[in-house]
Backbone as CSV, one residue per row, in Angstrom:
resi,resn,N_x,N_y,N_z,CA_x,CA_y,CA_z,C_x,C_y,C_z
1,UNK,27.663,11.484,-42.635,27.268,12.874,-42.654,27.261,13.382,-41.224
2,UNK,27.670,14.404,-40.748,27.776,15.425,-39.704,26.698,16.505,-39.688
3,UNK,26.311,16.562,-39.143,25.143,17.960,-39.267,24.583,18.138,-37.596
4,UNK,24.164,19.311,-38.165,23.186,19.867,-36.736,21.606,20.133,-36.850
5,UNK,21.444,20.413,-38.969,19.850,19.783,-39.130,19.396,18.943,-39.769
6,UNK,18.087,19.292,-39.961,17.532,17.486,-40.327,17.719,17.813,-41.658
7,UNK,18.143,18.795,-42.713,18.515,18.928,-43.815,20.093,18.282,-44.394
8,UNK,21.044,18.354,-43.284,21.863,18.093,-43.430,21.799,16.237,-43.130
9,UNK,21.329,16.038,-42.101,21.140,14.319,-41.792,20.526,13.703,-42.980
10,UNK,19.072,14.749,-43.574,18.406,13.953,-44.516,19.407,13.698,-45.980
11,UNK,20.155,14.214,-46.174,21.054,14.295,-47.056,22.203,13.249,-46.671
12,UNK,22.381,12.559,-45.931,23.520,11.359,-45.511,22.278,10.801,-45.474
13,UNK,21.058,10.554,-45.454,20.395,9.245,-45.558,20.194,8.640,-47.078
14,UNK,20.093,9.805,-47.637,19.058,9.710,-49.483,21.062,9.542,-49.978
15,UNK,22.279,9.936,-49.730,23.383,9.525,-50.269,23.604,7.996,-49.857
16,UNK,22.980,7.341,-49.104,22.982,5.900,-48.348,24.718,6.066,-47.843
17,UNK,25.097,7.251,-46.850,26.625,7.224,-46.340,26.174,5.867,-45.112
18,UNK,27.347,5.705,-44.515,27.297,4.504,-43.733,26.627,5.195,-42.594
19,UNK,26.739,6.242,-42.309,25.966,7.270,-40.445,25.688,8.368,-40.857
20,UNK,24.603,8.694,-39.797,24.656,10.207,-39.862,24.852,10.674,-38.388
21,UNK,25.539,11.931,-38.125,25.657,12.236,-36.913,25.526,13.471,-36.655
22,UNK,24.567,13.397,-35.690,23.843,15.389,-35.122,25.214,15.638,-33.963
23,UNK,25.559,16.894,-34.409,26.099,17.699,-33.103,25.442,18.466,-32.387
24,UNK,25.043,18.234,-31.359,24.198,19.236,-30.874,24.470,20.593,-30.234
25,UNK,25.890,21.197,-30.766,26.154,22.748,-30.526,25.076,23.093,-31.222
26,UNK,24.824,22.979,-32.463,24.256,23.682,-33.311,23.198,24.413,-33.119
27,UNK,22.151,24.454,-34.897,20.775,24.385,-34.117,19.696,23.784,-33.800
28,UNK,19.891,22.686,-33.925,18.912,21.172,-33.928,19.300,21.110,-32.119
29,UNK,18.312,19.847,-31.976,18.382,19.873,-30.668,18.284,17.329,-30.587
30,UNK,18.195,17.189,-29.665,17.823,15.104,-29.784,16.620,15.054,-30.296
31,UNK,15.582,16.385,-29.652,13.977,15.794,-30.448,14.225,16.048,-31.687
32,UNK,14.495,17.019,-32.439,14.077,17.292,-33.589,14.897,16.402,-34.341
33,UNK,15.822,16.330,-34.051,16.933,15.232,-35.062,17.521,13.556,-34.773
34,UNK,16.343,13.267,-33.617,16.440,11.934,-33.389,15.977,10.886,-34.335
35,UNK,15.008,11.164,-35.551,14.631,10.639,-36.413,15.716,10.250,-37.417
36,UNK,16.439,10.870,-37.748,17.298,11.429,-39.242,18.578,11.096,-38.520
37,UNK,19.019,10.795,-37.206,20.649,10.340,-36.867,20.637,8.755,-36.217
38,UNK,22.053,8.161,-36.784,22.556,7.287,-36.056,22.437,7.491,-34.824
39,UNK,23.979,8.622,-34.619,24.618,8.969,-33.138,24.419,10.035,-33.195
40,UNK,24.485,10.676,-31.758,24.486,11.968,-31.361,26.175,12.196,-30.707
41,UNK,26.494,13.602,-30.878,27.839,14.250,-29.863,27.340,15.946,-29.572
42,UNK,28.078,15.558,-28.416,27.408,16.917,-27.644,28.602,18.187,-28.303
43,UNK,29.318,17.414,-29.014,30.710,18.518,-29.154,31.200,17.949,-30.396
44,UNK,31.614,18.788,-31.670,31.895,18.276,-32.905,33.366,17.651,-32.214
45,UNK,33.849,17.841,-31.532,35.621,17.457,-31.142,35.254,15.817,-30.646
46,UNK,34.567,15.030,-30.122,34.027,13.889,-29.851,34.072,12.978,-31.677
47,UNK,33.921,13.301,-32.630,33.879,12.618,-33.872,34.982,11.807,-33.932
48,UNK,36.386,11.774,-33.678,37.427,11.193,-33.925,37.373,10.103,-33.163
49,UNK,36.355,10.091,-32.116,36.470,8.834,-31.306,35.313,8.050,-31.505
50,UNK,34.275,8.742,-31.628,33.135,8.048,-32.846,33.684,7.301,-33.630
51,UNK,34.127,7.641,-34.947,34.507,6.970,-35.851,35.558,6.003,-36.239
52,UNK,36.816,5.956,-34.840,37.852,4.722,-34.571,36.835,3.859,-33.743
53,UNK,35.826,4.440,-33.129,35.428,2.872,-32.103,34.009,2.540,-32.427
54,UNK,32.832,3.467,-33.535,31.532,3.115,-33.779,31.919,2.700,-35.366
55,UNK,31.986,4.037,-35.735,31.845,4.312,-37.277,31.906,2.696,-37.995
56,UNK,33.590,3.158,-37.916,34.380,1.664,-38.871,33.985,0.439,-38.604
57,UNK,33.155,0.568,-37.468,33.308,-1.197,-37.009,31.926,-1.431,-37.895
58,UNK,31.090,-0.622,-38.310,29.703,-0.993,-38.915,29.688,-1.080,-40.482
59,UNK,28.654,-1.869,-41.116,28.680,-1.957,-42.350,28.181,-0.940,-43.188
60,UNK,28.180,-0.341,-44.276,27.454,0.375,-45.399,26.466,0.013,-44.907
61,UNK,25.432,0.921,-45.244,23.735,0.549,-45.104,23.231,0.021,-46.468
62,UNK,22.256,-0.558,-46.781,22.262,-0.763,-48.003,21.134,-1.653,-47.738
């Protein structure tokens, strides 16, 4: 899950997706959504490199 609030993160946690990840353009900020994310990116354009070198390498949560 991708998001910028904790509505959107809390929703990739309760689906059990493998991450959740805050962008922080949005309107969330690290405090408020440090609870509810994996990773953070300062720029949604950063995800493609997240997910070839963090994402895949990790297991389902479960």
């Amino acid at each position: 899950m991708v998001g910028d609030t904790i509505a959107d993160l809390k929703m990739g946690r309760v689906a059990g997706l493998r991450a959740s990840v805050a962008v922080l353009t949005g309107v969330g900020n690290r405090d408020t959504l440090k609870e509810y994310s994996d990773y953070f990116l300062d720029n949604v354009s950063e995800l493609p490199l997240l997910i070839a070198t963090k994402i895949n390498q990790n297991t389902k949560r479960g």
